[in-house]
N, CA, C and O atoms as a GROMACS GRO file, in nm:
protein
  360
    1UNK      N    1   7.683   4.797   1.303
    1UNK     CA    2   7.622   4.732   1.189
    1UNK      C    3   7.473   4.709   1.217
    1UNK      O    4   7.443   4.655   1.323
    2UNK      N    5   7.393   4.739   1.145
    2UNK     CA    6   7.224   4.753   1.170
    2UNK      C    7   7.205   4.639   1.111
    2UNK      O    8   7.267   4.594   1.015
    3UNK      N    9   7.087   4.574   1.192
    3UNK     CA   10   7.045   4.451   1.208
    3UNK      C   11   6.896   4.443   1.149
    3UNK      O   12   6.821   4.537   1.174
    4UNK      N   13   6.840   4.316   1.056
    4UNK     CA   14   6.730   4.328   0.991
    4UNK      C   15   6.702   4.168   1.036
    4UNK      O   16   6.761   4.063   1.009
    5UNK      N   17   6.565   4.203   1.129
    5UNK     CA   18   6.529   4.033   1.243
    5UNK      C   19   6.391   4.049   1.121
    5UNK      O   20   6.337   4.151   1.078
    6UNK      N   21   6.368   3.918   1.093
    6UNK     CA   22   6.261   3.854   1.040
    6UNK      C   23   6.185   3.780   1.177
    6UNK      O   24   6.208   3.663   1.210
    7UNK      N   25   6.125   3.839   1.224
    7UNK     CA   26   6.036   3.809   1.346
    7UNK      C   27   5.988   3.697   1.327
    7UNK      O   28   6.010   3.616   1.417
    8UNK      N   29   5.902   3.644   1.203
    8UNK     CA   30   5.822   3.514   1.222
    8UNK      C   31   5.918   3.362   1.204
    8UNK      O   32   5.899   3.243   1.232
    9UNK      N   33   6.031   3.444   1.140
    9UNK     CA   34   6.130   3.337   1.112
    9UNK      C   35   6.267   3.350   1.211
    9UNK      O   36   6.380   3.322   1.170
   10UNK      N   37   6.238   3.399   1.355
   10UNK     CA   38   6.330   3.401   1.466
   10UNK      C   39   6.502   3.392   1.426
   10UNK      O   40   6.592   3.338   1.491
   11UNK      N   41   6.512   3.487   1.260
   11UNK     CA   42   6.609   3.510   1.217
   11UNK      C   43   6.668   3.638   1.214
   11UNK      O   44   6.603   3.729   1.162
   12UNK      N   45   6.839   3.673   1.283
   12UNK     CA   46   6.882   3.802   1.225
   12UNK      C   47   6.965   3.784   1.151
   12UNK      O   48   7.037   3.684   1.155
   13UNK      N   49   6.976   3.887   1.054
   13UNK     CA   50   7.134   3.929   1.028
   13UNK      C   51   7.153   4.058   1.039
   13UNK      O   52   7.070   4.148   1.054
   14UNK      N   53   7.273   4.064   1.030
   14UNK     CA   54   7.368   4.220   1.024
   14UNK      C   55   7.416   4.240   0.879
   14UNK      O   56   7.482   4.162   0.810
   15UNK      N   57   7.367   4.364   0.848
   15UNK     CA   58   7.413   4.437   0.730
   15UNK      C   59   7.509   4.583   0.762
   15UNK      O   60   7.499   4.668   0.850
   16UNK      N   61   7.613   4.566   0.635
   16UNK     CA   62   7.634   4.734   0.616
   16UNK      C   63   7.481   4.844   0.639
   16UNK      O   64   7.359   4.836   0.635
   17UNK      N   65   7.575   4.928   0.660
   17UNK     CA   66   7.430   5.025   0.664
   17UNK      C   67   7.464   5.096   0.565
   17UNK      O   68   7.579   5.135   0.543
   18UNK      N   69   7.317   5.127   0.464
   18UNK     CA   70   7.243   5.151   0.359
   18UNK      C   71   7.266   5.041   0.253
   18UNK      O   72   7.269   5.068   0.133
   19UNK      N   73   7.280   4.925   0.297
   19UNK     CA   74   7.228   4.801   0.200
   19UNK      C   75   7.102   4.809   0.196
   19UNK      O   76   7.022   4.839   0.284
   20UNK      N   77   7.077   4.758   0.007
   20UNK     CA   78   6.948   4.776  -0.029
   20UNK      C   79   6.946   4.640   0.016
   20UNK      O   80   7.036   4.558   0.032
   21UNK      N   81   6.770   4.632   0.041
   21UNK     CA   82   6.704   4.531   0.093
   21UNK      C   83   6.662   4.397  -0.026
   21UNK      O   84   6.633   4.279  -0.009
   22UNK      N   85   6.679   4.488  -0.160
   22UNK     CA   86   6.674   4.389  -0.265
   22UNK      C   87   6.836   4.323  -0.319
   22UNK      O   88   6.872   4.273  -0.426
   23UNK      N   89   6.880   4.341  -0.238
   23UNK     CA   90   7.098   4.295  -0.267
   23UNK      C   91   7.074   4.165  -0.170
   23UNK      O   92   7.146   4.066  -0.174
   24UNK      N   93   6.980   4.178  -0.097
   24UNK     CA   94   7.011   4.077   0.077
   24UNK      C   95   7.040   3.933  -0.004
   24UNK      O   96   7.149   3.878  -0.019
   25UNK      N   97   6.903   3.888  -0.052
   25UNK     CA   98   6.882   3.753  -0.140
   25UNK      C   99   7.046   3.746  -0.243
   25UNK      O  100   7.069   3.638  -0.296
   26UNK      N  101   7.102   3.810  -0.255
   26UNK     CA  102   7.224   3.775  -0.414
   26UNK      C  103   7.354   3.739  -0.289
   26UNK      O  104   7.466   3.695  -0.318
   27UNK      N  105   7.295   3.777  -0.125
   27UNK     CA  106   7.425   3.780  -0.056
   27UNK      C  107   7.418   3.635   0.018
   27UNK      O  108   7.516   3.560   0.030
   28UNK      N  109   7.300   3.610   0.061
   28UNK     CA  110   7.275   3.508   0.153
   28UNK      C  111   7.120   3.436   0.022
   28UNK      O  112   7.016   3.501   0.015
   29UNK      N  113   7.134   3.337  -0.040
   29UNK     CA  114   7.026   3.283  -0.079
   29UNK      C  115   6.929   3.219   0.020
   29UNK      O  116   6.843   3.162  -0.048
   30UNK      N  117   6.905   3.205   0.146
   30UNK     CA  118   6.849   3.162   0.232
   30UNK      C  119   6.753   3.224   0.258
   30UNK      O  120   6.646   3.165   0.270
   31UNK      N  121   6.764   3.410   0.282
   31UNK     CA  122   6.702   3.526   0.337
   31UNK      C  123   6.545   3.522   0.270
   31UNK      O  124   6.531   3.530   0.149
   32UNK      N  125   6.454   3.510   0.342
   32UNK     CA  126   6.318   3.481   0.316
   32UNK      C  127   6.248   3.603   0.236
   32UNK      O  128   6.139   3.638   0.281
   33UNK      N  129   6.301   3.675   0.116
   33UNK     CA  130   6.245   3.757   0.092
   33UNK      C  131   6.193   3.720  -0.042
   33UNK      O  132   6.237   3.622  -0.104
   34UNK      N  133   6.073   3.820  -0.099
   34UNK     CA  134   6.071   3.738  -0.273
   34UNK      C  135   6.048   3.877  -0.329
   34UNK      O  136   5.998   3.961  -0.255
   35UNK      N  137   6.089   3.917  -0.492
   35UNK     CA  138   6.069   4.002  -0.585
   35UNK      C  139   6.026   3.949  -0.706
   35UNK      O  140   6.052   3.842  -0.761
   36UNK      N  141   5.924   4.083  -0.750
   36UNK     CA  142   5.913   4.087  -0.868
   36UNK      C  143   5.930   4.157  -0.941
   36UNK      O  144   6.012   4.124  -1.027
   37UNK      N  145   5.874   4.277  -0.954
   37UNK     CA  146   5.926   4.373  -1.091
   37UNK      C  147   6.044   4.448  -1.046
   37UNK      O  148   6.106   4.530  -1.114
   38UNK      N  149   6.074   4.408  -0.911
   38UNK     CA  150   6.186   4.502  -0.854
   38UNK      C  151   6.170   4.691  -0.877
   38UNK      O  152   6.265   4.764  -0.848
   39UNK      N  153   6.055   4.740  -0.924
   39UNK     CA  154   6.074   4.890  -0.971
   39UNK      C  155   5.926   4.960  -0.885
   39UNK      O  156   5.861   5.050  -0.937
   40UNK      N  157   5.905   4.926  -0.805
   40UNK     CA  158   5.793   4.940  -0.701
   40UNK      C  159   5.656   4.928  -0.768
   40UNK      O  160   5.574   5.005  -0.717
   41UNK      N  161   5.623   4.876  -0.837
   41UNK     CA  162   5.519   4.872  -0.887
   41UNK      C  163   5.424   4.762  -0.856
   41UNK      O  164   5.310   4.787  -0.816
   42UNK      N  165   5.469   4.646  -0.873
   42UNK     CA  166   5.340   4.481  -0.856
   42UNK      C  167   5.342   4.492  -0.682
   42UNK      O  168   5.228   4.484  -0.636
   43UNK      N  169   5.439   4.506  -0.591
   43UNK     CA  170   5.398   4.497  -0.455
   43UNK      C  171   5.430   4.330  -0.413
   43UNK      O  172   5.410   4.293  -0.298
   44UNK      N  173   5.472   4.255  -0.496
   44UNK     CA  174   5.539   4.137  -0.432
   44UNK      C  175   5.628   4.170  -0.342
   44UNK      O  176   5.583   4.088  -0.262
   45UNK      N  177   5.701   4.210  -0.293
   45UNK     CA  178   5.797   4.224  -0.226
   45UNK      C  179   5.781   4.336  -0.107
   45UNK      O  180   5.863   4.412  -0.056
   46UNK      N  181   5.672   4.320  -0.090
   46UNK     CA  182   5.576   4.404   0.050
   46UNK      C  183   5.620   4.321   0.229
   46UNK      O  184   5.597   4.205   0.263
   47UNK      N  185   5.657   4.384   0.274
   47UNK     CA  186   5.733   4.352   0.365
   47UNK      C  187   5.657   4.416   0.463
   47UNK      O  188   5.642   4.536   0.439
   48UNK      N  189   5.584   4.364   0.602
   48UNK     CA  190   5.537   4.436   0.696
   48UNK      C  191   5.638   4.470   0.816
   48UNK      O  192   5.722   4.388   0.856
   49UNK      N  193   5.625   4.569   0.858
   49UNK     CA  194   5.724   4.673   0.963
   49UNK      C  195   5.689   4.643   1.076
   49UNK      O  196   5.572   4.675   1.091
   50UNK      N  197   5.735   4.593   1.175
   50UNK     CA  198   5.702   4.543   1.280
   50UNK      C  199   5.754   4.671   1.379
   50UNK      O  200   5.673   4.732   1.449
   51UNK      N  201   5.881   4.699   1.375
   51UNK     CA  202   5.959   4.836   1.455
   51UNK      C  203   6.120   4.866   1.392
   51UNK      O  204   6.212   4.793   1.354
   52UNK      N  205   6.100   5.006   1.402
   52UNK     CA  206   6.235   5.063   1.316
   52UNK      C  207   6.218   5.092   1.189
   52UNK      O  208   6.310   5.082   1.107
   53UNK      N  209   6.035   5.152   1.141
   53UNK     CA  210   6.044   5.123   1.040
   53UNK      C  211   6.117   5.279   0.961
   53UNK      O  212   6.130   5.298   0.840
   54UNK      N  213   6.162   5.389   1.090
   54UNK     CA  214   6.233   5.460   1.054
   54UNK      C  215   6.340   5.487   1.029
   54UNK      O  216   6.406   5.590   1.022
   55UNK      N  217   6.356   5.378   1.014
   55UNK     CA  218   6.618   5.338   1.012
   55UNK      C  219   6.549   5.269   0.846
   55UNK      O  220   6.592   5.157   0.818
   56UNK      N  221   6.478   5.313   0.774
   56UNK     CA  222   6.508   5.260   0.633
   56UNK      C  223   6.480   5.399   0.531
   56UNK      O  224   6.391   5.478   0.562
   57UNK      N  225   6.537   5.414   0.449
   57UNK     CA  226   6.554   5.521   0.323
   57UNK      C  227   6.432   5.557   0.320
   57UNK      O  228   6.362   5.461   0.353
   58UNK      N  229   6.373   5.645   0.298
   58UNK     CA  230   6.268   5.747   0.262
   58UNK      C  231   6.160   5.684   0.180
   58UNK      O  232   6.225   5.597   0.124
   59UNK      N  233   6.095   5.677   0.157
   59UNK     CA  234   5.972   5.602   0.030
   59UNK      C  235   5.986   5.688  -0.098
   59UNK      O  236   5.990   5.810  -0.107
   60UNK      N  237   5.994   5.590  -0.198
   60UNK     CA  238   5.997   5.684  -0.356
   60UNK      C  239   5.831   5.723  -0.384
   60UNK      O  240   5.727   5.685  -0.330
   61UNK      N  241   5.851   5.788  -0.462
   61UNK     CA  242   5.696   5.796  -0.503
   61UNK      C  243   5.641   5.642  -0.556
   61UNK      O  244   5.536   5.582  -0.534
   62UNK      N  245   5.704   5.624  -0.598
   62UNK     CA  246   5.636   5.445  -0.678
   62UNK      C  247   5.622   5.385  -0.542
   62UNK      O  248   5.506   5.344  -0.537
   63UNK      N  249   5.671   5.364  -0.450
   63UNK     CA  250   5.653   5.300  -0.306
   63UNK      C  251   5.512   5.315  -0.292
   63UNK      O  252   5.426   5.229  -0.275
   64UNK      N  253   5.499   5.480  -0.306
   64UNK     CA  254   5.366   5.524  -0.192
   64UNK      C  255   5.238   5.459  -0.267
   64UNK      O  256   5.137   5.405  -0.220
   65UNK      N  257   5.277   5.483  -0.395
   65UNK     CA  258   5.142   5.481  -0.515
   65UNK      C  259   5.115   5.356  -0.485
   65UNK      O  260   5.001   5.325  -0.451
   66UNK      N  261   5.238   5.245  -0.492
   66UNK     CA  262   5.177   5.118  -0.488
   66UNK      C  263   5.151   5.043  -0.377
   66UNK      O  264   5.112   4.927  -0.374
   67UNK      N  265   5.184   5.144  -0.254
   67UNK     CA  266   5.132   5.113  -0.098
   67UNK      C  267   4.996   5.139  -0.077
   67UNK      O  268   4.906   5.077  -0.020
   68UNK      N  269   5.002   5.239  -0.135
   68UNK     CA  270   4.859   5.318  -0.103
   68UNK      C  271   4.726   5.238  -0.210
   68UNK      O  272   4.612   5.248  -0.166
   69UNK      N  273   4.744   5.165  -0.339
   69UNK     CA  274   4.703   5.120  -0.411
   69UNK      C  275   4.643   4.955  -0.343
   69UNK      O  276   4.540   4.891  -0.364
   70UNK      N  277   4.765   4.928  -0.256
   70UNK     CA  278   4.721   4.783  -0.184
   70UNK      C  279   4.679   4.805  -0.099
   70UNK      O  280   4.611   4.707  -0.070
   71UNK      N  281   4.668   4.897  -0.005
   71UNK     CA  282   4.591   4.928   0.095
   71UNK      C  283   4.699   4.876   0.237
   71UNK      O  284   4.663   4.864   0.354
   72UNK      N  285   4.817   4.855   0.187
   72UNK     CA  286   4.936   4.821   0.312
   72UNK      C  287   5.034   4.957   0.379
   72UNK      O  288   5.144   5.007   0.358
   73UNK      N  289   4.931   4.977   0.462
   73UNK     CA  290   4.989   5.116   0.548
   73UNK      C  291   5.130   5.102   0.651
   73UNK      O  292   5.218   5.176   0.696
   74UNK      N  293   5.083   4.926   0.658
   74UNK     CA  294   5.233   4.944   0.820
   74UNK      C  295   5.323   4.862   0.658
   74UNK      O  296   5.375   4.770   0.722
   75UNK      N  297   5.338   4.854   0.613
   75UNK     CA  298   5.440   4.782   0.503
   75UNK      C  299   5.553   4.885   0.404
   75UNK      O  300   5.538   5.006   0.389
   76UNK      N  301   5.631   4.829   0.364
   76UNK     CA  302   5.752   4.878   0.288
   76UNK      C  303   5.750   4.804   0.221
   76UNK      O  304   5.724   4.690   0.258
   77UNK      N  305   5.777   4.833   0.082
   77UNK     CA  306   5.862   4.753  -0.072
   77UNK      C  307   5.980   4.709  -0.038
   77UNK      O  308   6.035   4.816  -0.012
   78UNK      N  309   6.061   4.624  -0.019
   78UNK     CA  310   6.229   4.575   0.038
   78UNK      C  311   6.268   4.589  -0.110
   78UNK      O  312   6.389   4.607  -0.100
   79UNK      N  313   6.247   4.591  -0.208
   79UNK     CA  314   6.281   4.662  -0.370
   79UNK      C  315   6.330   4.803  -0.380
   79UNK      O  316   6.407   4.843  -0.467
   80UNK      N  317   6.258   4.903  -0.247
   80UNK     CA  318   6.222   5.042  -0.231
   80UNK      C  319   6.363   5.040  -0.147
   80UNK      O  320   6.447   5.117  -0.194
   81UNK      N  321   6.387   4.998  -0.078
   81UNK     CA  322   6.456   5.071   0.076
   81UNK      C  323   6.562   5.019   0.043
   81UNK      O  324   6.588   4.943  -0.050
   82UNK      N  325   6.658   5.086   0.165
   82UNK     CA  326   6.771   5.046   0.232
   82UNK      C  327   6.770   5.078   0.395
   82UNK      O  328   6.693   5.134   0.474
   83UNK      N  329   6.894   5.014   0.400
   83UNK     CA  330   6.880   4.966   0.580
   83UNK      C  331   6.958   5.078   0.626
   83UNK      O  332   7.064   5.084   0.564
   84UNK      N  333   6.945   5.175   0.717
   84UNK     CA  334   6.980   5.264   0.815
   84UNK      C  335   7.034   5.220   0.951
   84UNK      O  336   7.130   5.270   1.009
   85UNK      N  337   6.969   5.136   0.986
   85UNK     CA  338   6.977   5.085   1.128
   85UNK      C  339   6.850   4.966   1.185
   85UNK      O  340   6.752   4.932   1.119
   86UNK      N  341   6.879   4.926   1.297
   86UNK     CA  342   6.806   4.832   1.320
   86UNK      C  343   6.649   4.811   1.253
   86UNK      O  344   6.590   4.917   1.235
   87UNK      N  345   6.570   4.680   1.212
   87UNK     CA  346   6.435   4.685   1.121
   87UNK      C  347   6.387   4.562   1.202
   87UNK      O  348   6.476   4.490   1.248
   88UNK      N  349   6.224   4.519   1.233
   88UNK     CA  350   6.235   4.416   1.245
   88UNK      C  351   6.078   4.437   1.123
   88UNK      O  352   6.006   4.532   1.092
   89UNK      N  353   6.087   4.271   1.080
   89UNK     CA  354   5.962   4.289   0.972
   89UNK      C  355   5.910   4.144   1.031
   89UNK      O  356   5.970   4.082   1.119
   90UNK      N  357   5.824   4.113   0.987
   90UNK     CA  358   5.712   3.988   1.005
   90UNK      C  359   5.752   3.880   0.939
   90UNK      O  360   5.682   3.778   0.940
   0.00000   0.00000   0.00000
């Protein structure tokens, strides 16, 4: 079961693997994440990659546009992805 550590908040959990990262919050209301348009576009839900940021689903094009638009190169949309295997984020 692949594990997603919130580094600044010395929190893990364990997920199925390929849970989307925007399901986490409806499972555990605690999980420190926030959304907004949910469809990759506003970038609320910009998540920085600390390591593993290759155990998560591929980037959509709306990811890149609106990565590349904020200027957040080490970051992921958690709206965008799912979990592969171990993640740790900030």
């Amino acid at each position: 079961m692949p594990t997603l550590t919130f580094h600044q908040y010395d929190r893990c959990i364990h997920l199925k693997e390929g849970t989307e990262l925007l399901r986490i919050p409806y499972m555990d209301h605690t999980v420190p994440l926030k959304f907004g348009c949910c469809k990759g576009h506003c970038g609320t839900c910009a998540i920085k990659i600390i390591a593993g940021g290759h155990n998560l689903s591929p980037k959509t094009k709306e990811e890149e546009a609106t990565l590349s638009r904020l200027h957040l190169d080490s970051h992921r949309l958690a709206c965008q992805c799912s979990l592969r295997g171990d993640v740790v984020i900030e």
